[in-house]
N, C-alpha and C positions, 0 to 999 in steps of 0.2 A: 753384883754387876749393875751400873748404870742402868737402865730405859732411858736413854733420853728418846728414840724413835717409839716409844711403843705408837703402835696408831697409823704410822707413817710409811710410805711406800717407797721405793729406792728402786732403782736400776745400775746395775752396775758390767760395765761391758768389760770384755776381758775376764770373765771372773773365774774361770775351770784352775790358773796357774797364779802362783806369785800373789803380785800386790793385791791383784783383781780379786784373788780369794778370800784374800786376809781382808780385805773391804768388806764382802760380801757378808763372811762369818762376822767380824764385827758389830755392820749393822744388825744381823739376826741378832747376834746373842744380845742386843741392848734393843729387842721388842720391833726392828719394823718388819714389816714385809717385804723379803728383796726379791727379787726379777733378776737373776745372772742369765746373761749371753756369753755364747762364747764359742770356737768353730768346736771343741773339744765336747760332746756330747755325751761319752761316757763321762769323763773327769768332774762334769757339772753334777751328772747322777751320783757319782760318789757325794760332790758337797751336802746333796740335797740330803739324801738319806742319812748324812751325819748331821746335819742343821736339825732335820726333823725330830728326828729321833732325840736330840737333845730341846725338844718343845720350840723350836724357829720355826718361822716361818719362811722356807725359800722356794721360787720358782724358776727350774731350767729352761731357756731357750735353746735353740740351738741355732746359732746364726755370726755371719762375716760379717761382720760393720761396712767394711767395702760392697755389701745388698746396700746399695742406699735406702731404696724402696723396703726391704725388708726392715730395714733398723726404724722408716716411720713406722709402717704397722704396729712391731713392738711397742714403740710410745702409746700410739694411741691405742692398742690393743688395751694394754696396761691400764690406760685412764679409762677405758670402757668398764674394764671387768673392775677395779676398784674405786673406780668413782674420784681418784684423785692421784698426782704424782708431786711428790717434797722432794727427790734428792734426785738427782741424774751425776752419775759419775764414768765419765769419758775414760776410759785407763785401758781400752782392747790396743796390745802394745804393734808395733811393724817397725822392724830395723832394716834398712837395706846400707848395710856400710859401705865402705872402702875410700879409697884415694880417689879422687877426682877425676885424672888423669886415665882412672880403669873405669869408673861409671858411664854408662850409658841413659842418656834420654828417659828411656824408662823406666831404668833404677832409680832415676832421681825424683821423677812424677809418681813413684810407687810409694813414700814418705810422704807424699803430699794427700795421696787418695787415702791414707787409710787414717794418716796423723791429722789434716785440717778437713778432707769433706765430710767424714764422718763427724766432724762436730761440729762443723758448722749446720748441717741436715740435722743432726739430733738435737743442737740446744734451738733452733728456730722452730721446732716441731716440740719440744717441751716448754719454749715460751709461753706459748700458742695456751697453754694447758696452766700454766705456772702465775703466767699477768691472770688470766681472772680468777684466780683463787685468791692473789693479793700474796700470796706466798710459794717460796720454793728453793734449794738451793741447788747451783752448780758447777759438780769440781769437774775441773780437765787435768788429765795427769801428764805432762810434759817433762820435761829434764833437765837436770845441770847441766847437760849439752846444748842447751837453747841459749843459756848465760855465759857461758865462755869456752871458748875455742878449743879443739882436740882433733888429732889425727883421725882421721877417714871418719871422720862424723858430718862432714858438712854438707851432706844434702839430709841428714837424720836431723841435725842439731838449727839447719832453717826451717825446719817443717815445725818443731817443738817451740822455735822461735816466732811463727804465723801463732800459733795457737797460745802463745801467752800475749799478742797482740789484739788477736781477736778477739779470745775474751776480756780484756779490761775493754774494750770499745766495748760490746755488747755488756757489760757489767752497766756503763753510764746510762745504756739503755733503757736496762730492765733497774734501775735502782728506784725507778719513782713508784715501780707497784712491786716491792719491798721482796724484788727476786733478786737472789747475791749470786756472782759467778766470781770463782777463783781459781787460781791455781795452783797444784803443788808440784813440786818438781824437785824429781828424789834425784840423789849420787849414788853410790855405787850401793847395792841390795842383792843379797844373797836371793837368788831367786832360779830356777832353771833357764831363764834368757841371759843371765849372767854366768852363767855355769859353760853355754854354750858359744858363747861369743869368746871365753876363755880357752876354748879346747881341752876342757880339766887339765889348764895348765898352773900349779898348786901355788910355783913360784912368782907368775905372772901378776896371779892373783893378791899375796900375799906382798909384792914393791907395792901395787895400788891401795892393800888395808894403810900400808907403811905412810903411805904419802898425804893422808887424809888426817887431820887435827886429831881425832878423836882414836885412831890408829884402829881402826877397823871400819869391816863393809857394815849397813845398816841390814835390819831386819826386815821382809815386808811390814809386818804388823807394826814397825814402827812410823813406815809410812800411812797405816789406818789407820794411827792414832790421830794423822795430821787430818788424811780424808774423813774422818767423824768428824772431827772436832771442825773444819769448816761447813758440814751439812748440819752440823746441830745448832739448836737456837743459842747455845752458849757464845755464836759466833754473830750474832744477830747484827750486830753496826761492822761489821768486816766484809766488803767487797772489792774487788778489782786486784786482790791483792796474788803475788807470786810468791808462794811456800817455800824456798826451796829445804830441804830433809836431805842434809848433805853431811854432817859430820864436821860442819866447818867447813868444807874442800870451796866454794864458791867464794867464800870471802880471804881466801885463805891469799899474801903473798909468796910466794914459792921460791926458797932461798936454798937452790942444790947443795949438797953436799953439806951443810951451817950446820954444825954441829952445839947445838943448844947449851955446851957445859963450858964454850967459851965465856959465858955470861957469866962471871965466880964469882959476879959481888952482887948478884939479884941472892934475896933470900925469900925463901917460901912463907908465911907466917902459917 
């Protein structure tokens, strides 16, 4: 296994479910010290005791991103007790769907407090931390619903669309004392927020693997391969940039029903 973090401290929000976990366990098993938050305090104790036990180093919080106040502490708690913070990773998830027309004021403001205050409060409180070290990096995890349009997404997919705005601004910011802020922004991932947004509904599931280039959902860990590999120095001249971990679907044109075998004179080499 890689180390590129051996040495290195990491936080990553979100971390008890899904990507957040597969973030988590990544960076351990490649040497740093991670700090997972998450409201799920048993589910984080499960990570830890398997990180540990396999010679990681991981540490449980137990905390709402939407505690603004709580989520500084953390930061600087963290830079207290280890004397430094390299990676911040944004990824504690809040969906509040539907149609427009059923949303309410608060549903809509509910996408905004937990997908853009919390990281705008977190990456300005790990700036803070990050500019005089001369080094740091930081991913926000956003969506292919921030880049193109879909049913009962649109106060989900403007709040993930603030936060690929914000950080390329704050990227220009911090790029002169050599702190990178990026963003990935996964499609469709088998995960228990996908599971439930589905209604384990098998077929529903299985049009959206259908519709996607690559003809399948993604994996978390395959979005941890994207969240490393921007916090590692492999990534060192890359800032302001938007990941998306889509399978194709974001670049994709979408031609209903084209049946690809009308094409009989392309041949495969």
């Amino acid at each position: 296994m890689n180390r590129r973090f051996e040495g290195r401290v990491v936080i990553v929000t979100g971390a008890s479910l899904g990507i957040g976990r597969a973030c988590a366990k990544q960076f351990a098993d490649e040497g740093a010290t991670v700090i997972g938050c998450a409201r799920r305090k048993p589910k984080l104790d499960e990570l830890a005791d398997a990180i540990n036990a396999n010679g990681g180093k991981f540490k449980s919080v137990e905390l709402d991103v939407n505690d603004l106040d709580g989520f500084i502490k953390l930061i600087h708690d963290t830079h207290q007790e280890f004397g430094r913070l390299d990676v911040l990773v944004n990824n504690a998830p809040s969906v509040k769907g539907g149609m427009i027309v059923d949303q309410t004021i608060e549903d809509f403001r509910s996408n905004f407090t937990a997908s853009v205050d919390s990281v705008f409060i977190s990456c300005r409180e790990a700036l803070k931390i990050m500019m005089k070290q001369r080094s740091g990096s930081i991913i926000n995890i956003s969506s292919v619903s921030s880049l193109r349009a879909g049913l009962a997404s649109g106060a989900y997919g403007a709040s993930k669309a603030a936060v690929n705005q914000f950080t390329q601004c704050v990227a220009m910011e911090a790029a002169p004392y050599n702190v990178r802020l990026n963003v990935v922004a996964p499609g469709s991932t088998v995960t228990a927020g996908m599971n439930a947004a589905f209604r384990k509904n098998e077929a529903a599931q299985d049009a959206v693997a259908a519709s996607i280039p690559m003809l399948r959902h993604g994996a978390a860990e395959e979005v941890a391969e994207a969240v490393c590999f921007l916090g590692s120095d492999q990534a060192s001249y890359i800032t302001g940039v938007i990941l998306p971990v889509d399978g194709g679907k974001t670049p994709q044109m979408a031609l209903p029903g084209f049946d690809i075998s009308a094409l009989n004179n392309v041949k495969v080499k």
